[in-house]
N, C-alpha and C positions, 0 to 999 in steps of 0.2 A: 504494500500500500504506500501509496506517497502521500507525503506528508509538508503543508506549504500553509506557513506563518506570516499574517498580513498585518500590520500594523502603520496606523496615522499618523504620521509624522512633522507632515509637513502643512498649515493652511488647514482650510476643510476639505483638500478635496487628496492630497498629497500622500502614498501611501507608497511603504514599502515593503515588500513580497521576499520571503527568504523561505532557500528550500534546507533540506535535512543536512545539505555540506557547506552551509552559511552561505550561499549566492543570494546575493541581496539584488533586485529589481528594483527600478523607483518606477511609479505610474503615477499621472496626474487624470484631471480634465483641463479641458481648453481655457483659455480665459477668458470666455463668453459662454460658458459655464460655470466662470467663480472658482476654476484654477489658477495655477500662478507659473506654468511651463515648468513645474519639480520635475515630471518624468514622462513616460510616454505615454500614450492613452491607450490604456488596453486593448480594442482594436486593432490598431497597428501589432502589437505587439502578438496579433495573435498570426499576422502576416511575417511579423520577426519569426514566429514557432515555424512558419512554414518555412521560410530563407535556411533556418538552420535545420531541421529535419532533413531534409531535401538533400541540401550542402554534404551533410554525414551522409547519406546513403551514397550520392554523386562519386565526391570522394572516396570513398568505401571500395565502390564498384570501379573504380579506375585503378586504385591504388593495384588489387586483385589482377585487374588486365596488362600489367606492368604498363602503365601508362604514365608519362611523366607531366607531373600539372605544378604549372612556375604559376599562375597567377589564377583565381576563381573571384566573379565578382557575380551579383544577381542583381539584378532590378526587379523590384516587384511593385504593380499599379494594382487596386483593388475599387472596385465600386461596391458601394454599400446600397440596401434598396431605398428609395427616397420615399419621403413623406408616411416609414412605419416605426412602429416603438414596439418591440425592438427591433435595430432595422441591423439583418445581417449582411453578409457578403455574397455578394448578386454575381459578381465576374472581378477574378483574378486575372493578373496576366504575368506573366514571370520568362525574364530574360536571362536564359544563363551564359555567361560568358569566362569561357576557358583560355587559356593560353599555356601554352609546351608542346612538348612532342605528344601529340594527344591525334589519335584516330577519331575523325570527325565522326564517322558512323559508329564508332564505341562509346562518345557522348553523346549521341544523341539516343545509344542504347541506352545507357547509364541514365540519362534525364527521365525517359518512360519509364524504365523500372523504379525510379524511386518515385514518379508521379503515378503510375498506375497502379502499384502496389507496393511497396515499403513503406515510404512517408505516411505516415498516420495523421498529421495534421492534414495534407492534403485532403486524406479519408472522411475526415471530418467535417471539413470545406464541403468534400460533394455529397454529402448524406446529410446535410443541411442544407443543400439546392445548391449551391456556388457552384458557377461554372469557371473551371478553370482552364484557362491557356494557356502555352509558353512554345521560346525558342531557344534554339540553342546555336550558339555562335563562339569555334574554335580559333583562336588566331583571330580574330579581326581586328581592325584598328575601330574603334567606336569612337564619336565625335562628343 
């Protein structure tokens, strides 16, 4: 069982999140909410769960394909549904971007496998309705 410690720290709205190995999270609300920008807004953060799920699998699977990865970075856009309470995540979209000696069609294996079935945040996203997209892009120079 996991086990995760939330307490107020900061303002009314300022809160920070520790799991069993003391990683401490800070989370806030907006400040058109009556936060004060202490930490992230959970939301997001639930988009951080996927960047790093994902990441770990990604990586995982490559390391295995003796694939050499100098640089991983993600982009992730997410739309929330408008005008519900509560309003979840309607469409994702997630850019992965590799760089090394990396087999473009072993990332792009590696990105399906951890999005279609490893990543459990993703899982979670679609059996809550979220439609998720993404690419994947080895070697390229992005602007």
């Amino acid at each position: 069982m996991i086990k995760i410690e939330l307490e107020r720290v900061e303002g009314e709205y300022g809160f920070e999140a520790k799991d069993a190995n003391g990683h401490i999270v800070r989370m806030d609300t907006s400040p058109d909410n009556g936060g004060t920008n202490f930490g992230v807004r959970p939301m997001q953060m639930l988009l951080m769960g996927l960047g790093g799920c994902s990441g770990i699998d990604i990586v995982s699977i490559l390391k295995k394909q003796r694939q050499t990865i100098d640089g991983f970075n993600m982009k992730i856009e997410g739309e929330r549904e408008p005008g519900k309470e509560p309003s979840i995540w309607k469409n994702v979209t997630i850019i992965f971007e590799l760089t090394g000696n990396i087999d473009p069609d072993k990332a792009k294996r590696a990105c399906e496998l951890s999005m279609d079935k490893y990543c459990s945040v993703a899982e979670t996203l679609r059996r809550a309705g979220g439609e998720l997209k993404w690419e994947v892009r080895v070697n390229q120079l992005t602007s």
